[in-house]
ZASERO-77403 format. One record per residue (C-alpha): residue number from 0; residue in one letter; x, y, z. Coordinates in Angstrom, 2 decimals. Example, Ala and Ser with C-alpha at 12.3 -4.5 7.8 and 13.67 -1.06 7.14 Angstrom:
2
n = 0 | res = A | xx = 12.30 | yy = -4.50 | zz = 7.80;
n = 1 | res = S | xx = 13.67 | yy = -1.06 | zz = 7.14;
***
This chain:
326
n = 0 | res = X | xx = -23.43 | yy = -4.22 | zz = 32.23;
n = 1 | res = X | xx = -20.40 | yy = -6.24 | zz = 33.37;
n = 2 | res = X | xx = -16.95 | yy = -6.58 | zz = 31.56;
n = 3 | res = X | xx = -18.02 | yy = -10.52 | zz = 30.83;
n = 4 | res = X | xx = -21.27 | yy = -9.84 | zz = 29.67;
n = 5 | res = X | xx = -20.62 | yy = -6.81 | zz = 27.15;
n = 6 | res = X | xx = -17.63 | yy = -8.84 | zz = 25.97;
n = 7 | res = X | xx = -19.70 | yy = -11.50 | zz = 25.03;
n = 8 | res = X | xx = -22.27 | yy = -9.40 | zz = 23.48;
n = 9 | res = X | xx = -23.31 | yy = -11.11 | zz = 20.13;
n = 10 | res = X | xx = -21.67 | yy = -8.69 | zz = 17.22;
n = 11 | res = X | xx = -24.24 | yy = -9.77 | zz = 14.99;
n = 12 | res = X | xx = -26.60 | yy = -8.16 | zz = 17.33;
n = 13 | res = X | xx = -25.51 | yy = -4.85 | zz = 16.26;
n = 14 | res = X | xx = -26.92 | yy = -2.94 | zz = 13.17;
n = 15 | res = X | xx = -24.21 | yy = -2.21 | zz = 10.68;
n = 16 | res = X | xx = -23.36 | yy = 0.86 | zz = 10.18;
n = 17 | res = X | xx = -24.57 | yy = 3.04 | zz = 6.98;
n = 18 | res = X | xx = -22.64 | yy = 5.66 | zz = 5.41;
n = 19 | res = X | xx = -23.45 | yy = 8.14 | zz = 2.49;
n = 20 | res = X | xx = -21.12 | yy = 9.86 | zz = 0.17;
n = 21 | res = X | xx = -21.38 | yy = 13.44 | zz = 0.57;
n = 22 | res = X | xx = -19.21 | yy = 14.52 | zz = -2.91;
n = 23 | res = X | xx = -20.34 | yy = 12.10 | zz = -5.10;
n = 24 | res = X | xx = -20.40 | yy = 14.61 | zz = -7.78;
n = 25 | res = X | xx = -16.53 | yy = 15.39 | zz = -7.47;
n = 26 | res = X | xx = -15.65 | yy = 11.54 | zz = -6.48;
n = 27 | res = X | xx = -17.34 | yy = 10.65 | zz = -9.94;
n = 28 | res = X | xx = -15.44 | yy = 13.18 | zz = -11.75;
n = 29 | res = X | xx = -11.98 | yy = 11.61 | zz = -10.18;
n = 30 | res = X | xx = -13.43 | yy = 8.26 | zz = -11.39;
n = 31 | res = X | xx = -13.82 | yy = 9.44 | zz = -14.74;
n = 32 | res = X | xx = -10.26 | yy = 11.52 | zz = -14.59;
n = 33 | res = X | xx = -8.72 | yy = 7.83 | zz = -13.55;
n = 34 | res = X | xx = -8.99 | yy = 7.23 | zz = -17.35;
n = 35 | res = X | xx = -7.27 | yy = 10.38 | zz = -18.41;
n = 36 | res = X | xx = -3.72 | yy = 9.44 | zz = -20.63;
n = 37 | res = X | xx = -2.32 | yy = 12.95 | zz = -19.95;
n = 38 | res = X | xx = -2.24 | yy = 11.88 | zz = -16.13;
n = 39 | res = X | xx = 0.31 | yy = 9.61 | zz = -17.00;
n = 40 | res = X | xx = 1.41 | yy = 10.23 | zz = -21.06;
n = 41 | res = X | xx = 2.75 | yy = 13.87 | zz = -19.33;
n = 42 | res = X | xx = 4.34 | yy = 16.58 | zz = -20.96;
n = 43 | res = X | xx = 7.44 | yy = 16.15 | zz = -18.89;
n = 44 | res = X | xx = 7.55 | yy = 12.97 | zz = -20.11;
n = 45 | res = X | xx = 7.45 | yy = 13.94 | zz = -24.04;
n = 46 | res = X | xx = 9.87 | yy = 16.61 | zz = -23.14;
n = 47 | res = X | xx = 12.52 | yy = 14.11 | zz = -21.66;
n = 48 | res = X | xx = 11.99 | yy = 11.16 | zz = -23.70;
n = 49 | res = X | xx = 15.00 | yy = 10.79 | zz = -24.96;
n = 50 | res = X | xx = 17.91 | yy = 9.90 | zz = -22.35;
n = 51 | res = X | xx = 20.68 | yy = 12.99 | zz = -22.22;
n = 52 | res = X | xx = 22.65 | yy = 11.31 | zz = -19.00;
n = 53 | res = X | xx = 26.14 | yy = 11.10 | zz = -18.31;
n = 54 | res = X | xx = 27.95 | yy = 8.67 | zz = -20.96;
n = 55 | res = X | xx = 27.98 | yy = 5.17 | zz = -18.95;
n = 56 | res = X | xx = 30.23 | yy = 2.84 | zz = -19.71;
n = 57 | res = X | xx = 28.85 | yy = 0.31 | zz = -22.60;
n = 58 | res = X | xx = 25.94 | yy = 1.01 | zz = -25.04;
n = 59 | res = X | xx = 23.96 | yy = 4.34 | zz = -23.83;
n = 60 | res = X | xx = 20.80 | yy = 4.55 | zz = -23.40;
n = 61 | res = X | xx = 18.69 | yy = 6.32 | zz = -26.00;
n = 62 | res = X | xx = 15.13 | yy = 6.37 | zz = -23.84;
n = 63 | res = X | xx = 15.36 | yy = 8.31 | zz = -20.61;
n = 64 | res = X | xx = 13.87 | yy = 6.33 | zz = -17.24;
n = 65 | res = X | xx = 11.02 | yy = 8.91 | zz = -17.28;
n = 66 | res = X | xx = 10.04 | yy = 7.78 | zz = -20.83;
n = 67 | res = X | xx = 10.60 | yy = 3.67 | zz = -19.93;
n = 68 | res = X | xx = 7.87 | yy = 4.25 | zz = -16.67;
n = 69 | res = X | xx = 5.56 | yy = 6.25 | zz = -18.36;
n = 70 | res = X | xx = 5.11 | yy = 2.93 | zz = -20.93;
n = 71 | res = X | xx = 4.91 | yy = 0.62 | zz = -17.62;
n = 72 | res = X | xx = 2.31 | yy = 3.04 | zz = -15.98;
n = 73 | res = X | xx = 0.56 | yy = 2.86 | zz = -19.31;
n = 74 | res = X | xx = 0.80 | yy = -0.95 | zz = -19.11;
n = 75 | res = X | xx = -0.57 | yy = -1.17 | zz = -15.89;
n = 76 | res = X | xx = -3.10 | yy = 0.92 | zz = -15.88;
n = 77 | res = X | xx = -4.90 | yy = -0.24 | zz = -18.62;
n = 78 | res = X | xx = -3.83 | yy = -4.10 | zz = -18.20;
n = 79 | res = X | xx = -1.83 | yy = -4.38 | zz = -21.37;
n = 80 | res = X | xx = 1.25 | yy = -7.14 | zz = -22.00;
n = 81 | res = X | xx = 4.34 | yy = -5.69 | zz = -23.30;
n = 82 | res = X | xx = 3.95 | yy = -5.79 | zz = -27.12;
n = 83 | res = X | xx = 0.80 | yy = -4.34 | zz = -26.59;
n = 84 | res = X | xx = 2.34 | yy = -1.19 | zz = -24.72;
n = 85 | res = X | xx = 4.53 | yy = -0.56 | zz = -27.42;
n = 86 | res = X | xx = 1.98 | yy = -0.54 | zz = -30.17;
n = 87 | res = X | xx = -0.68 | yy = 1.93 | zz = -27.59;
n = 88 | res = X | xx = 2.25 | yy = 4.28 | zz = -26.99;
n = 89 | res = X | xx = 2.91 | yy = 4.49 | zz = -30.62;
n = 90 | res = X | xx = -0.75 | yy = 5.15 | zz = -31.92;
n = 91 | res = X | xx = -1.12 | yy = 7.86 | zz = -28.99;
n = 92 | res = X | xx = 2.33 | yy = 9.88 | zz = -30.23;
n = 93 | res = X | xx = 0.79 | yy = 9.45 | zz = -33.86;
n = 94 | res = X | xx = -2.89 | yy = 10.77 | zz = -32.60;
n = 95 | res = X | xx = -0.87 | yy = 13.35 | zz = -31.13;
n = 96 | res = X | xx = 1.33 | yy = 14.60 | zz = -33.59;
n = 97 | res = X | xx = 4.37 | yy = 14.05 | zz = -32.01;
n = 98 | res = X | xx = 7.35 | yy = 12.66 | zz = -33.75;
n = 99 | res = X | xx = 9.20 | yy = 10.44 | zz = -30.91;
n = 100 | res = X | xx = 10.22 | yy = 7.01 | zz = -31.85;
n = 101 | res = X | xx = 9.02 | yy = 4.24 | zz = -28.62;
n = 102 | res = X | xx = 11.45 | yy = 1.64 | zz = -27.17;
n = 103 | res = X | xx = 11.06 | yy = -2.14 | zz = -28.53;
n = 104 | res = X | xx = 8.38 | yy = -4.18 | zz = -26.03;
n = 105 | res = X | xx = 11.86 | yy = -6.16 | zz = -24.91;
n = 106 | res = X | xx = 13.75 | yy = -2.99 | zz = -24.53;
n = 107 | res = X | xx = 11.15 | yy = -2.12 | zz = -21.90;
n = 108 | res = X | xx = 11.31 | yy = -5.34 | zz = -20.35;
n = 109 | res = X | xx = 14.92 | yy = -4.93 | zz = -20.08;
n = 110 | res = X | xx = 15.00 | yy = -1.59 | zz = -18.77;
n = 111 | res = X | xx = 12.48 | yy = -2.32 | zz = -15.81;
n = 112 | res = X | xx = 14.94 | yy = -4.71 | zz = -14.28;
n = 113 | res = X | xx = 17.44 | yy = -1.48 | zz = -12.54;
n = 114 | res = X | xx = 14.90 | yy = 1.27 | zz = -13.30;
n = 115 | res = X | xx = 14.88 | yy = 3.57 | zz = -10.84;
n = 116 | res = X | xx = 11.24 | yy = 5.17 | zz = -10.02;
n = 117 | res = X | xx = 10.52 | yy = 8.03 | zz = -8.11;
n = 118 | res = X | xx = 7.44 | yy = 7.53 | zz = -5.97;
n = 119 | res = X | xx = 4.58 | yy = 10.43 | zz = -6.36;
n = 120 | res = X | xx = 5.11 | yy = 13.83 | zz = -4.61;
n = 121 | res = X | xx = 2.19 | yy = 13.43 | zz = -1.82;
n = 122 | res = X | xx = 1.04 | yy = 17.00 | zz = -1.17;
n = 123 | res = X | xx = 2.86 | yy = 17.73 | zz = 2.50;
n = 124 | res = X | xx = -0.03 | yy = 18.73 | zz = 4.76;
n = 125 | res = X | xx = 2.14 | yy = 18.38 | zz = 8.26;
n = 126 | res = X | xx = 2.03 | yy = 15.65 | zz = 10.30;
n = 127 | res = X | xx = 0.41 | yy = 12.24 | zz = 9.70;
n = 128 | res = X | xx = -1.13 | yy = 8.90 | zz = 11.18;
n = 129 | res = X | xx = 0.31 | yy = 5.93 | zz = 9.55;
n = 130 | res = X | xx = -1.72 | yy = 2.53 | zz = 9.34;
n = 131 | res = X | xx = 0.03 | yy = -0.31 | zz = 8.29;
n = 132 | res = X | xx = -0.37 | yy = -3.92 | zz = 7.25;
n = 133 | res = X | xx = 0.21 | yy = -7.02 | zz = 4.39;
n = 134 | res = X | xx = -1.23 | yy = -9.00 | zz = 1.63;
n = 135 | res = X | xx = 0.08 | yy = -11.66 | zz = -0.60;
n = 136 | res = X | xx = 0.39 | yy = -11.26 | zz = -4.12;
n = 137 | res = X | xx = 0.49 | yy = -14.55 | zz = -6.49;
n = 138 | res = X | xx = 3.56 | yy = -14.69 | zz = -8.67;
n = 139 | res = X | xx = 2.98 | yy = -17.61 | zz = -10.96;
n = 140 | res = X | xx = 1.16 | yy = -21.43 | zz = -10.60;
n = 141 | res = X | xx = -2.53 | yy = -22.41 | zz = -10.51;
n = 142 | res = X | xx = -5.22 | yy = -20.66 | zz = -10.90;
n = 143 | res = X | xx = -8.19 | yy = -20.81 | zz = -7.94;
n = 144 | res = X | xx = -10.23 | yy = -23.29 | zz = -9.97;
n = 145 | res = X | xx = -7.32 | yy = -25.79 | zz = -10.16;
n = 146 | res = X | xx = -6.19 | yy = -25.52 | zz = -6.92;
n = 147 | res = X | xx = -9.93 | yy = -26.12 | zz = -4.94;
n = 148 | res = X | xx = -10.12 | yy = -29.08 | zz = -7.56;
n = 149 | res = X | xx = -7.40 | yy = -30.60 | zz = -6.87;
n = 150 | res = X | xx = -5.17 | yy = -28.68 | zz = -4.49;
n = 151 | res = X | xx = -1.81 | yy = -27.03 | zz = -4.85;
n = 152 | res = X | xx = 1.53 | yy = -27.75 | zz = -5.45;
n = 153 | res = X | xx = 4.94 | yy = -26.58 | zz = -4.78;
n = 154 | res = X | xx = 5.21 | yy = -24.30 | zz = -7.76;
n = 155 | res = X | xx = 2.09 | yy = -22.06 | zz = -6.62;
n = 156 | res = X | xx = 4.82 | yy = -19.05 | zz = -5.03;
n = 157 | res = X | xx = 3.61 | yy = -15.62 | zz = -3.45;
n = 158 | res = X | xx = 4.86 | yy = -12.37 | zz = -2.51;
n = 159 | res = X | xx = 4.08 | yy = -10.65 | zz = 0.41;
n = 160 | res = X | xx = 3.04 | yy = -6.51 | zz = 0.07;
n = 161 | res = X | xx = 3.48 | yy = -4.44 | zz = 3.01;
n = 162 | res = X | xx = 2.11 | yy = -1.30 | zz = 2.81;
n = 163 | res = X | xx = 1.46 | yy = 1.77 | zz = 4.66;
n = 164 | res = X | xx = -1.03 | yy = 4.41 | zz = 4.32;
n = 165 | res = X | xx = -2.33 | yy = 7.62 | zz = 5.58;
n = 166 | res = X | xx = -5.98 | yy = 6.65 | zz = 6.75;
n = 167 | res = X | xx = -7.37 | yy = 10.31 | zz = 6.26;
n = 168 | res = X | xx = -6.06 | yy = 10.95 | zz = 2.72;
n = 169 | res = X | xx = -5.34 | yy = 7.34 | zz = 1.19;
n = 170 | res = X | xx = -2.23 | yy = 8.29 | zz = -0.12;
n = 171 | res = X | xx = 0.67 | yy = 5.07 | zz = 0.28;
n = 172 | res = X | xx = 3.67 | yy = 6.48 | zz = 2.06;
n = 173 | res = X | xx = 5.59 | yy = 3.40 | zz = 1.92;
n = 174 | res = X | xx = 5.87 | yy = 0.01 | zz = 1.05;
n = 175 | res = X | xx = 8.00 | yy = -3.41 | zz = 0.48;
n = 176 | res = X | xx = 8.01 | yy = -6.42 | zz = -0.95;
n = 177 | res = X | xx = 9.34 | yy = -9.27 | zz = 0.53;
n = 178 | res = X | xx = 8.92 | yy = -13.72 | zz = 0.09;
n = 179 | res = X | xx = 5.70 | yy = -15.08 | zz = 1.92;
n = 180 | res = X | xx = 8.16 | yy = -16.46 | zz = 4.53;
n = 181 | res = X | xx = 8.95 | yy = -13.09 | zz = 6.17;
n = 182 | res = X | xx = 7.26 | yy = -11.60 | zz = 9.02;
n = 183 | res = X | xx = 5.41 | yy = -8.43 | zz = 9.07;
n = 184 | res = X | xx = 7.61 | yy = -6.95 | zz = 12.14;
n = 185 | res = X | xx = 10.67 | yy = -7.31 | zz = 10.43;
n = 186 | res = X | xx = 9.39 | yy = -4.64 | zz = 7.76;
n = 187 | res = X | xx = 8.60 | yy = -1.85 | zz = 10.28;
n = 188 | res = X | xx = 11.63 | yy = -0.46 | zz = 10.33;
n = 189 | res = X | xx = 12.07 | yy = -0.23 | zz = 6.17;
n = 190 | res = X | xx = 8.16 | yy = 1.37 | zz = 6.30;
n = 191 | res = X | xx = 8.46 | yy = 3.62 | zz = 8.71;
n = 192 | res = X | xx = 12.29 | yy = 4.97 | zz = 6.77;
n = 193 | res = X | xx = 9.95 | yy = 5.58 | zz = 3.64;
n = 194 | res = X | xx = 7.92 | yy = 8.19 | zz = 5.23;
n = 195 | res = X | xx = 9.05 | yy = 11.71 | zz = 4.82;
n = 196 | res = X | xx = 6.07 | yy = 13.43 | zz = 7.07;
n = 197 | res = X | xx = 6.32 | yy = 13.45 | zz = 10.86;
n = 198 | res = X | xx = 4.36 | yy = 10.35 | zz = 12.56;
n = 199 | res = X | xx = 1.85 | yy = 10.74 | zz = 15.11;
n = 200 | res = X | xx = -0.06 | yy = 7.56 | zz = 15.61;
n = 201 | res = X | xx = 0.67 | yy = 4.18 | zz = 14.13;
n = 202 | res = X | xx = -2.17 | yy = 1.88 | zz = 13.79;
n = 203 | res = X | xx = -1.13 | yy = -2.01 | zz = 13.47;
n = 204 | res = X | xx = -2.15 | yy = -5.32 | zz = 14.19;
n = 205 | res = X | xx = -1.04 | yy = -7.76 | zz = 16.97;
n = 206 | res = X | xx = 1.47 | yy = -9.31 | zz = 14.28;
n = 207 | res = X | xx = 3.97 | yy = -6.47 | zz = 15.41;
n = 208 | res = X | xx = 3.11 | yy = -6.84 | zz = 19.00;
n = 209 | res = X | xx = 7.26 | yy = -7.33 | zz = 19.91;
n = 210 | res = X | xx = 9.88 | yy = -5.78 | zz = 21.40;
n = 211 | res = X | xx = 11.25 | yy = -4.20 | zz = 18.79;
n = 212 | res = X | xx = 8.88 | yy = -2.89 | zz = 17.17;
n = 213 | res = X | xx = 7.00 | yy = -1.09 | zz = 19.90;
n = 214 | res = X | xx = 10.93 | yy = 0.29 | zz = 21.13;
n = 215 | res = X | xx = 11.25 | yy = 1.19 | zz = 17.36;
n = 216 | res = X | xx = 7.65 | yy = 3.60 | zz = 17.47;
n = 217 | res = X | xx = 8.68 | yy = 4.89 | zz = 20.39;
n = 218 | res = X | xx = 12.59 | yy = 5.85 | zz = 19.79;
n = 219 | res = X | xx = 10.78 | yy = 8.07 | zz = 16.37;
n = 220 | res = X | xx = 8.21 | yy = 9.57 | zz = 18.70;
n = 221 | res = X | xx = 5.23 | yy = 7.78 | zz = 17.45;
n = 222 | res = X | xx = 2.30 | yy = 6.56 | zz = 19.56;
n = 223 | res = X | xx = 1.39 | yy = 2.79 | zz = 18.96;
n = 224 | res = X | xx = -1.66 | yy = 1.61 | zz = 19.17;
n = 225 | res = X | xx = -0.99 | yy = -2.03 | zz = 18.92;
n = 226 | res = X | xx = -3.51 | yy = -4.40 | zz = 20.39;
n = 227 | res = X | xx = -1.43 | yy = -7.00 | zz = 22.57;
n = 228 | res = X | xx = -2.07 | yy = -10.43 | zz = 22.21;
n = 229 | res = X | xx = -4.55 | yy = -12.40 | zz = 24.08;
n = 230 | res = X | xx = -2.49 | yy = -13.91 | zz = 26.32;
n = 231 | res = X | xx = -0.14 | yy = -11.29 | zz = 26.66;
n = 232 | res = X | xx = 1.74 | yy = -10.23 | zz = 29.61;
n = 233 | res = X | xx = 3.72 | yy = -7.04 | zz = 31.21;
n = 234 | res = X | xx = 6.87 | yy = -6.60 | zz = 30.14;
n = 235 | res = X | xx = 9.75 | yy = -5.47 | zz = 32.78;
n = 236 | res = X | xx = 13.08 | yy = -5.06 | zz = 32.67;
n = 237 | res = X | xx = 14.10 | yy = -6.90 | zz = 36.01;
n = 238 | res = X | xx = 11.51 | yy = -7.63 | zz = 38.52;
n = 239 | res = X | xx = 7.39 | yy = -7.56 | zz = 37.64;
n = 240 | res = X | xx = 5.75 | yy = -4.02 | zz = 37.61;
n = 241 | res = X | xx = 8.67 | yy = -1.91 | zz = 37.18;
n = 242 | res = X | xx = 7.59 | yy = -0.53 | zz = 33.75;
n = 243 | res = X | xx = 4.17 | yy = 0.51 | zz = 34.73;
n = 244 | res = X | xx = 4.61 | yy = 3.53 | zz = 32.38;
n = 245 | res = X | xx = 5.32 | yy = 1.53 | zz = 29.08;
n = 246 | res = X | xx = 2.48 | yy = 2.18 | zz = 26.41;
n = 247 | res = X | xx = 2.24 | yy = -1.49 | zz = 26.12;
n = 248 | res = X | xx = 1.76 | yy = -2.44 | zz = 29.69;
n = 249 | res = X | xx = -0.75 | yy = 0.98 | zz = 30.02;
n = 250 | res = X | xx = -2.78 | yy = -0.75 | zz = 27.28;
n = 251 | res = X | xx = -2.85 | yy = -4.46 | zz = 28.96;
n = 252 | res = X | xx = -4.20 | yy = -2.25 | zz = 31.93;
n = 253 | res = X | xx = -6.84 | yy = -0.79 | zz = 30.16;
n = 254 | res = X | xx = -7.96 | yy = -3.75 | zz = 27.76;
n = 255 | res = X | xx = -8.62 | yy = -5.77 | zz = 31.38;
n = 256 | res = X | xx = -10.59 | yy = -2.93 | zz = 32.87;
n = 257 | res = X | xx = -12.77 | yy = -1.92 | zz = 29.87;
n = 258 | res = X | xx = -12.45 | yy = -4.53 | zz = 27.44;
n = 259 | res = X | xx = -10.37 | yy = -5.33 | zz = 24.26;
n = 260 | res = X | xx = -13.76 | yy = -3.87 | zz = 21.56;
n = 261 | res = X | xx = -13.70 | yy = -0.73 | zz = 23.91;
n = 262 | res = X | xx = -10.02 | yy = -0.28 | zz = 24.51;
n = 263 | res = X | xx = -9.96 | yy = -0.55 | zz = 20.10;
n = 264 | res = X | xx = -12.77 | yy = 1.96 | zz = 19.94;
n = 265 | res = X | xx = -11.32 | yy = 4.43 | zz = 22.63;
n = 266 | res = X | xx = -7.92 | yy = 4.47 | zz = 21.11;
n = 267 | res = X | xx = -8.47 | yy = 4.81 | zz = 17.43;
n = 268 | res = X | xx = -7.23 | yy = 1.42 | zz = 16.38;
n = 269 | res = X | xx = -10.04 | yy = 0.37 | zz = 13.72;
n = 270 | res = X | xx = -8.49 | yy = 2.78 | zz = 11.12;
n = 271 | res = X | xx = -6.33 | yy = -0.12 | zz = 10.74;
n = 272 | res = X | xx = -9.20 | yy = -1.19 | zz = 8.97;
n = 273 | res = X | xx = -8.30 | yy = 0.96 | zz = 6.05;
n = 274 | res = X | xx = -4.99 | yy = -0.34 | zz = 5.36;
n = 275 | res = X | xx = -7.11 | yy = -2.98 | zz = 4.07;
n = 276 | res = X | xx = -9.28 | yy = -0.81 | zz = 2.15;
n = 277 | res = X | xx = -5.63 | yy = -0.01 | zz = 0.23;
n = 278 | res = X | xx = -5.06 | yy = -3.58 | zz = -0.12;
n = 279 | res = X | xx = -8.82 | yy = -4.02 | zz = -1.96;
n = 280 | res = X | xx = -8.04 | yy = -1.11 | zz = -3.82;
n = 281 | res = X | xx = -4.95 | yy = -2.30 | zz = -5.05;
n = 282 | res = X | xx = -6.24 | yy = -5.84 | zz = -5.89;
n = 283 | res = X | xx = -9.45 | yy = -4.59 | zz = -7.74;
n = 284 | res = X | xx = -7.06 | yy = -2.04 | zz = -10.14;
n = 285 | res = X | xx = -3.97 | yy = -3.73 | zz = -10.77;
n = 286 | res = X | xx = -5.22 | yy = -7.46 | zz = -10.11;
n = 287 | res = X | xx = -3.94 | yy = -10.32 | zz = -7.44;
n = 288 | res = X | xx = -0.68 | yy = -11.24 | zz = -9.20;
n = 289 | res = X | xx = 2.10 | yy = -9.70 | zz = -10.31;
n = 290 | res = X | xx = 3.46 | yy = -10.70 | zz = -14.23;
n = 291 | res = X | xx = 6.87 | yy = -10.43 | zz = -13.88;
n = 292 | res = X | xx = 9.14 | yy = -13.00 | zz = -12.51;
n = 293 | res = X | xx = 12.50 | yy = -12.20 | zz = -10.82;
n = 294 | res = X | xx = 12.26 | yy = -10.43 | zz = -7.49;
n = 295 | res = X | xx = 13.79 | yy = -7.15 | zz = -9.26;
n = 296 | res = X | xx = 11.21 | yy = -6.76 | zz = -11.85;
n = 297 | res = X | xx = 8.77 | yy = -7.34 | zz = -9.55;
n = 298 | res = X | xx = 9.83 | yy = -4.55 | zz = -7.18;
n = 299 | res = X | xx = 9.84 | yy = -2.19 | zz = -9.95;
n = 300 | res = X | xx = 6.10 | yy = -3.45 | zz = -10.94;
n = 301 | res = X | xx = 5.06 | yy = -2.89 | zz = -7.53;
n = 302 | res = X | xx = 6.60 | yy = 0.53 | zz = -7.44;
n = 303 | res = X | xx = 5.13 | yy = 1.76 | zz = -10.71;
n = 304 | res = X | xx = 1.77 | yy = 0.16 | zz = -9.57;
n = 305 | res = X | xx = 1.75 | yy = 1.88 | zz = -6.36;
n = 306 | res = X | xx = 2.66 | yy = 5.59 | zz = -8.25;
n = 307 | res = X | xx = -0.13 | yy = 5.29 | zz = -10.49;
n = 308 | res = X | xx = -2.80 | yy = 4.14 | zz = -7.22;
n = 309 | res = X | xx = -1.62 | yy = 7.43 | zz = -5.32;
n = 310 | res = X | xx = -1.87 | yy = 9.92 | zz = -9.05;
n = 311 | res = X | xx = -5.18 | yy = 8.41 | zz = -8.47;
n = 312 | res = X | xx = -6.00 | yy = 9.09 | zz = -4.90;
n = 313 | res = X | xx = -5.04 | yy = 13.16 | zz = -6.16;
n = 314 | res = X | xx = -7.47 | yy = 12.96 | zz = -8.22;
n = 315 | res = X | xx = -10.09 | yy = 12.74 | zz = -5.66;
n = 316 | res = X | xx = -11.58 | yy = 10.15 | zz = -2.91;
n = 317 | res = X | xx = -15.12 | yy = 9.39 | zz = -1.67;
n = 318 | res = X | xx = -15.98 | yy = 11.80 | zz = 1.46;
n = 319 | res = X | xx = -18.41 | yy = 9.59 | zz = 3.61;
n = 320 | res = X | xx = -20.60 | yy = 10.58 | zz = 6.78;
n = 321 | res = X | xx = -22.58 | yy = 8.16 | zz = 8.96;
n = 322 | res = X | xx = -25.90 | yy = 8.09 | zz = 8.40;
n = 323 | res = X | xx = -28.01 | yy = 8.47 | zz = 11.71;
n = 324 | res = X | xx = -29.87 | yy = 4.90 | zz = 12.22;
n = 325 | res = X | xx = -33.86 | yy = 6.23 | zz = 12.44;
***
């Protein structure tokens, strides 16, 4: 079959592929473990509630950090406004037996502004593969009904989540959170500094198909697999064809002899793909907006909301195997 006709090869054509879950048993027990308070209402945390810092300057604090994030993980996890996290927290110490007093809803609210939160310990299992990509988050202004009505306005306002994860485990290894204005190749860098395990491959769309970021992979060792852009050319430094070995002009070699579906296939760069399954997961738990409203708060909302995703992710994901078409 020629390069023109397999290119043009209907995708529809193809029969989806199935896949089965082969530890559905353990997967439903994580699923059931999701909803488990001692997950996040630890024992650390009741054992450093109260804050025993260095004396600041001004009023000292009299709830530790580790006490004021285990009442936003509470909040986020099971979708509860401020008021309403102070009141849970308080009938789960008094189920408990435990005599701790719990922070004022406000004093939580204030705290969250310059808390500082740890992200989760990700088991170290050596090296990694990194896939990486962005979503938007809604901050405040209509709602989807309003605006296919009768359009939006210019108080609808967005963030924009960048994320990276490890496509065989799930687990986030980094993240930021920037205004819908900025690009996605100006947040490589700031990802990539967030990851504590060695890099092998990074998987990423043609949005960071620049200079800089393909010099950036390659200074920290890491193999891109970054599709270039349709109309994409070799780069050179001062005449044509004197960087034959640069990844980038290697790939633009192979996408024209094979095709740009085979040259994806062939090089591993659909587990992109499940940066986006991240994204879905992190929309269908923790919703499409974010409820605070300064930049700060928001960071720390994002931060607490990505911990509690990955104490999920340990407790177990799906294992799926492709089921052989008949």
């Amino acid at each position: 079959m020629s390069k023109i006709a397999k290119d043009s090869q209907n995708p529809a054509d193809k029969p989806k592929e199935k896949y089965r879950v082969i530890n559905w048993g353990a997967y439903n027990k994580a699923l059931v473990n999701r909803g488990n308070i001692t997950i996040y209402f630890s024992d650390e945390a009741i054992e450093s509630w109260y804050d025993d810092g260095p004396v600041q300057r001004g009023g000292q604090f009299v709830y530790s950090d580790l006490c004021i994030e285990t009442l936003l993980m509470l909040k986020v996890v099971f979708k509860l406004a401020y008021r309403q996290t102070q009141g849970f927290a308080e009938s789960l110490l008094t189920l408990m037996n435990i005599d701790l007093a719990v922070p004022c809803y406000s004093q939580i609210q204030r705290r969250s502004k310059e808390l500082e939160v740890d992200g989760y310990a990700i088991p170290k299992t050596g090296s990694i593969d990194i896939v990486i990509d962005s979503t938007g988050l809604k901050v405040f202004g209509e709602g989807e009904w309003k605006v296919r009505k009768h359009g939006w306005s210019k108080r609808r306002v967005w963030r924009k989540l960048h994320l990276g994860c490890d496509p065989k485990t799930g687990f986030i290894h980094c993240f930021t959170l920037t205004d819908n204005a900025t690009d996605d190749a100006s947040q490589l860098k700031p990802l990539l500094d967030q990851v504590e395990p060695d890099i092998d491959d990074a998987c990423l769309d043609g949005a960071y198909d620049t200079v800089d970021c393909w010099d950036e992979l390659l200074d920290r060792a890491i193999n891109p697999i970054i599709p270039p852009r349709s109309n994409a050319v070799q780069w050179y430094e001062e005449q044509e064809g004197d960087m034959p070995g640069y990844p980038r002009n290697i790939a633009l070699v192979e996408i024209e002899q094979m095709g740009r579906k085979e040259w994806k296939e062939q090089s591993g760069y659909h587990r992109r793909s499940l940066s986006e399954t991240a994204m879905y997961r992190f929309k269908t738990i923790h919703g499409r907006a974010l409820y605070s409203r300064t930049m700060k708060t928001q960071q720390t909302e994002t931060k607490i909301k990505i911990k509690t995703l990955n104490i999920m992710t340990a407790q177990g994901m799906p294992q799926a195997v492709k089921v052989e078409a008949a």
